[in-house]
FISE-733180 format. One record per residue: x, y, z of N, C-alpha, C in turn; residue number from 1. Coordinates in steps of 0.05 Angstrom, whole numbers, plus 5000, padded with zeros to 4 digits. Layout:
FISE-733180
<<X; Y; Z>; <X; Y; Z>; <X; Y; Z>; NUM>;
...
//
This chain:
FISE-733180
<<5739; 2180; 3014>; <5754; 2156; 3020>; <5739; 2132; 3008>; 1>;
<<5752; 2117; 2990>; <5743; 2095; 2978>; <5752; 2068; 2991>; 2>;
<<5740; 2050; 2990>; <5746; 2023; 3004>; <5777; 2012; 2999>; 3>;
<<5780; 2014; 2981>; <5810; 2009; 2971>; <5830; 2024; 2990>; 4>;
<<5815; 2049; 3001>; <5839; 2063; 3016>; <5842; 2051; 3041>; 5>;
<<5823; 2025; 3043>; <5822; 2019; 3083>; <5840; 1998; 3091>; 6>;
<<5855; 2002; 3110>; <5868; 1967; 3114>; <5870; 1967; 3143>; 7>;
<<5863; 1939; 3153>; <5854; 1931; 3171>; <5886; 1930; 3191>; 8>;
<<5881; 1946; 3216>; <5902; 1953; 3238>; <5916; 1918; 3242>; 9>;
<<5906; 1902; 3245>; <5906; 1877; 3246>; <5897; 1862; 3249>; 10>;
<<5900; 1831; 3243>; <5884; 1808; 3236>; <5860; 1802; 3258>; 11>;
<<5836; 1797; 3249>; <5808; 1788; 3258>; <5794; 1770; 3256>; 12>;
<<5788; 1747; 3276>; <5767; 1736; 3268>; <5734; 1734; 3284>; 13>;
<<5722; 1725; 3276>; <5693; 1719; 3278>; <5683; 1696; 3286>; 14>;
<<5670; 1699; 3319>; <5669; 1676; 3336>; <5639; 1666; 3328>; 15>;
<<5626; 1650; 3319>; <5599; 1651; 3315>; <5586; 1626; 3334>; 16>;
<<5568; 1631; 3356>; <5557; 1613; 3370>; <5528; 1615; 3364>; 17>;
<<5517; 1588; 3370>; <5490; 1581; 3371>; <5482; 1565; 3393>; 18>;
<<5461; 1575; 3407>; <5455; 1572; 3435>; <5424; 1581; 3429>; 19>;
<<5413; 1562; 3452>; <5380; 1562; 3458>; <5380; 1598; 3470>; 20>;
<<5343; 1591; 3458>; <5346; 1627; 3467>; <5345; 1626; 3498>; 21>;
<<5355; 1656; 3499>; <5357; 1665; 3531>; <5386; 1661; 3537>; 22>;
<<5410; 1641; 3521>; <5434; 1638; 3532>; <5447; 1667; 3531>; 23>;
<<5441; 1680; 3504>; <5467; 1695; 3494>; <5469; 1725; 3513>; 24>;
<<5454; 1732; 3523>; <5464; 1759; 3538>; <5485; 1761; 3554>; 25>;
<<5484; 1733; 3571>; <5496; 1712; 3587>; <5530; 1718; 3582>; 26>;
<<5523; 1705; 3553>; <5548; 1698; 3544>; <5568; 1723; 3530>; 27>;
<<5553; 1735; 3521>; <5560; 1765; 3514>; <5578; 1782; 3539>; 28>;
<<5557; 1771; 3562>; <5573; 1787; 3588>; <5603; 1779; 3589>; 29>;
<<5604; 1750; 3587>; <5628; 1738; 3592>; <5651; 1742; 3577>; 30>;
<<5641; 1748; 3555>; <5659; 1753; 3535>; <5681; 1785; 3532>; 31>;
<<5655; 1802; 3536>; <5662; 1832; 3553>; <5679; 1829; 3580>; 32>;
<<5678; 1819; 3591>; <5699; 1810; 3618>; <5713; 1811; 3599>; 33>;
<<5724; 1786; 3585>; <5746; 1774; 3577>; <5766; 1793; 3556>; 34>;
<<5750; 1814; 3550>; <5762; 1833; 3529>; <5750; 1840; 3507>; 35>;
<<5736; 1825; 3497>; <5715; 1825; 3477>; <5713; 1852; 3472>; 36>;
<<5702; 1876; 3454>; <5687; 1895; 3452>; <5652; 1901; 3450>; 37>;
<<5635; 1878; 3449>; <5616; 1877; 3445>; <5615; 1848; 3425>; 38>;
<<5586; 1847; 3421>; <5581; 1822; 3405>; <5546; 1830; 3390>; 39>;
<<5535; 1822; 3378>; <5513; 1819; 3367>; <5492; 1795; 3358>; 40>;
<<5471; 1792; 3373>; <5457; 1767; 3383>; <5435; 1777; 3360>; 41>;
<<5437; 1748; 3346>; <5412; 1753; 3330>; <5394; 1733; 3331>; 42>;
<<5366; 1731; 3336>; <5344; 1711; 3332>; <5347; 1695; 3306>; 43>;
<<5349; 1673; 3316>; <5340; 1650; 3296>; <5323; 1636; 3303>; 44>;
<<5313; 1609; 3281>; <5301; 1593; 3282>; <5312; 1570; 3263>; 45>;
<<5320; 1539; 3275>; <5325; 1523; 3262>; <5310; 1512; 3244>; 46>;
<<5317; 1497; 3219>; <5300; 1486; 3205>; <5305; 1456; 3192>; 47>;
<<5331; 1448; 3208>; <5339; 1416; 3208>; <5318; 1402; 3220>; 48>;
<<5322; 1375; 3211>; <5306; 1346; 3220>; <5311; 1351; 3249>; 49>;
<<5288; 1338; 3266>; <5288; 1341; 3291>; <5320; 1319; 3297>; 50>;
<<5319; 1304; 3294>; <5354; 1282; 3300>; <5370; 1304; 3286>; 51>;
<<5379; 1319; 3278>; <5401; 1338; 3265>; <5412; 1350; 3290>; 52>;
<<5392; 1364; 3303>; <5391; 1380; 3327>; <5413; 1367; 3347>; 53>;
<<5410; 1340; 3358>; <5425; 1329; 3380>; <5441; 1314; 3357>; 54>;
<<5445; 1299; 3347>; <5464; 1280; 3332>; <5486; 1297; 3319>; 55>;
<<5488; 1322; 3309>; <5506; 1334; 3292>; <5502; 1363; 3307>; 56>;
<<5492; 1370; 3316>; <5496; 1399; 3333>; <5502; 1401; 3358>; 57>;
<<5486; 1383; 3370>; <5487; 1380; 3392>; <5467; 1399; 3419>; 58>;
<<5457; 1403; 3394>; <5428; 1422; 3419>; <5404; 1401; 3411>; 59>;
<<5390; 1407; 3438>; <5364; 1395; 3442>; <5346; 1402; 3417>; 60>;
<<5322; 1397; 3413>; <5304; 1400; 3392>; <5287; 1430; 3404>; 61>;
<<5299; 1451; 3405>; <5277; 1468; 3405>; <5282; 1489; 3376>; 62>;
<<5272; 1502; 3360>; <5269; 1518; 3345>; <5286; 1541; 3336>; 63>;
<<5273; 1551; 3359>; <5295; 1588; 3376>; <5315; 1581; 3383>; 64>;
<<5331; 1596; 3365>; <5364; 1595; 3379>; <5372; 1626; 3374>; 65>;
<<5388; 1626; 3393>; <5394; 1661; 3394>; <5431; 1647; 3382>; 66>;
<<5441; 1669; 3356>; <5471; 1668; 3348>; <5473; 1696; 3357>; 67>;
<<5510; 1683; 3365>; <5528; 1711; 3373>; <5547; 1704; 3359>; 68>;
<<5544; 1734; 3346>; <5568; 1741; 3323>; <5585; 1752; 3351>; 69>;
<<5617; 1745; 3345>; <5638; 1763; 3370>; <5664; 1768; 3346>; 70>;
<<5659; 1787; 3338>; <5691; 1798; 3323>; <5709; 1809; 3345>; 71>;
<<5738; 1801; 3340>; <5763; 1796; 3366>; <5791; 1795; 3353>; 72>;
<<5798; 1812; 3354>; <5836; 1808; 3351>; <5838; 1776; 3339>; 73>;
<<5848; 1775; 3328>; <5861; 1739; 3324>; <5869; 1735; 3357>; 74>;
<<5890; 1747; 3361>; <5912; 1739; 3383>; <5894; 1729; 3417>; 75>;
<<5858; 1737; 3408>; <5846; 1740; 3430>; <5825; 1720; 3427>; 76>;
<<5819; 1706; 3402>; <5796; 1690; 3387>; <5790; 1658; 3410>; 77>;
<<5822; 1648; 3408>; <5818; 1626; 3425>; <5806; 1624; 3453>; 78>;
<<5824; 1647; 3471>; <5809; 1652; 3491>; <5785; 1660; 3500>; 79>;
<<5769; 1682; 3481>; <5746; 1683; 3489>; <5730; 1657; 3473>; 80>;
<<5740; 1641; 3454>; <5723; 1616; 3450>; <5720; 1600; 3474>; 81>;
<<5748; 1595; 3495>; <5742; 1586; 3519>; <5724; 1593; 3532>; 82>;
<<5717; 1620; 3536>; <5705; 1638; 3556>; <5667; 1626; 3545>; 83>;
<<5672; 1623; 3516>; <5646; 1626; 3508>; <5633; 1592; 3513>; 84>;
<<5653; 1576; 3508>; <5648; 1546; 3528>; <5641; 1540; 3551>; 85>;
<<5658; 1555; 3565>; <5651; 1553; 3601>; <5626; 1564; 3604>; 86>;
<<5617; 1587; 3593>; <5590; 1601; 3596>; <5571; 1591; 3585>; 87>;
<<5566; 1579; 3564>; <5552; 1570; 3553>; <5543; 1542; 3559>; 88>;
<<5568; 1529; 3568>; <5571; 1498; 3575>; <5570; 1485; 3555>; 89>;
<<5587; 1492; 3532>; <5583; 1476; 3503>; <5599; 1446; 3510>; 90>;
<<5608; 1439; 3528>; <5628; 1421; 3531>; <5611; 1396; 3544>; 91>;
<<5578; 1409; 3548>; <5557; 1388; 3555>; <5538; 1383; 3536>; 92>;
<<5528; 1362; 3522>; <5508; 1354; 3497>; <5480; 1375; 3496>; 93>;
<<5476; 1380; 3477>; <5451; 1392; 3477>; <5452; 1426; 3481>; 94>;
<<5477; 1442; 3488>; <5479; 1475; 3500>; <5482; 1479; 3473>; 95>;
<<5495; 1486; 3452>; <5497; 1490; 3428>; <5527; 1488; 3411>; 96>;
<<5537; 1508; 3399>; <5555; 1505; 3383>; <5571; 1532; 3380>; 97>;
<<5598; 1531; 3381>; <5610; 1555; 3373>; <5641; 1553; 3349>; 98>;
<<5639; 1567; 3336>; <5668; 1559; 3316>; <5679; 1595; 3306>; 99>;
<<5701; 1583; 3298>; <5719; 1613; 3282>; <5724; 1623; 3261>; 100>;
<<5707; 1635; 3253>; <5720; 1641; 3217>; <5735; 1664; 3213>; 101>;
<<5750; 1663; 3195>; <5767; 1675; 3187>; <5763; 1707; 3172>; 102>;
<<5766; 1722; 3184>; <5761; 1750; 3164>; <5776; 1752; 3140>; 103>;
<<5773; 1760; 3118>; <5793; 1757; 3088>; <5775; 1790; 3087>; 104>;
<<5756; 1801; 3083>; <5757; 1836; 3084>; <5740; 1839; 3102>; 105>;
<<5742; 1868; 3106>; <5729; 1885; 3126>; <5718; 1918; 3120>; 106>;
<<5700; 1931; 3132>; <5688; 1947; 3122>; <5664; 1951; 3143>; 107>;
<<5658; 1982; 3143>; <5641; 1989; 3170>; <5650; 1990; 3199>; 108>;
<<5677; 1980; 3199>; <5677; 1987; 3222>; <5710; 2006; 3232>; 109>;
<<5702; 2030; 3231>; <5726; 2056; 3220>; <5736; 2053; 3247>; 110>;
<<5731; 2052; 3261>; <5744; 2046; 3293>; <5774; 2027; 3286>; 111>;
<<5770; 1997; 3278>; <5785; 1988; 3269>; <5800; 1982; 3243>; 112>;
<<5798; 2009; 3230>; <5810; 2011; 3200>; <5832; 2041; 3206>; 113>;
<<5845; 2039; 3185>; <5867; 2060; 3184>; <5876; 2066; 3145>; 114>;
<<5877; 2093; 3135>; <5878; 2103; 3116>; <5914; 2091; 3111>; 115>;
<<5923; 2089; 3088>; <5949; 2091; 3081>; <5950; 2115; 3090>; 116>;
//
């Protein structure tokens, strides 16, 4: 089976948040309530001007930030973005940041793929 043979059951996107470390397990839980299938938290470290942090992100000045990748149905994206606000408290200065991008291909994940 070659990649050309795969098409995606239906449309997907990709929730990506950034949150001080220690938030995301947190938020991962919440999201699994909500329907989610899982998510994937990966260690970072910022490397903007300390004013970048609060003026245009909106997190405090620390370093460590833990991102959660959350791939989700389209039809389910908005809601667990809510879910991922409330938990996170992005709706207060300084918790972090979350947005949606758009999937255009896919690959690796045969669970949600189907052969012609």
């Amino acid at each position: 089976m070659n990649l050309n043979e795969l098409t995606v059951n239906d449309s997907y996107k990709l929730i990506i948040t950034i949150v001080k470390k220690g938030t995301a397990s947190k938020v991962v839980g919440a999201t699994k309530k909500a329907g989610a299938k899982g998510g994937t938290i990966l260690l970072g470290r910022g490397t903007a001007a300390k004013n970048v942090y609060l003026e245009i992100l909106g997190i405090n000045y620390d370093v460590e930030k833990e991102v959660i990748l959350t791939f989700v149905k389209h039809e389910m994206a908005e809601e667990i973005l809510q879910v991922i606000v409330a938990e996170a408290q992005l709706n207060k200065p300084g918790k972090g940041i979350s947005f949606i991008v758009n999937i255009s291909k896919l690959a690796g994940i045969f669970h949600l793929l189907k052969t012609h």
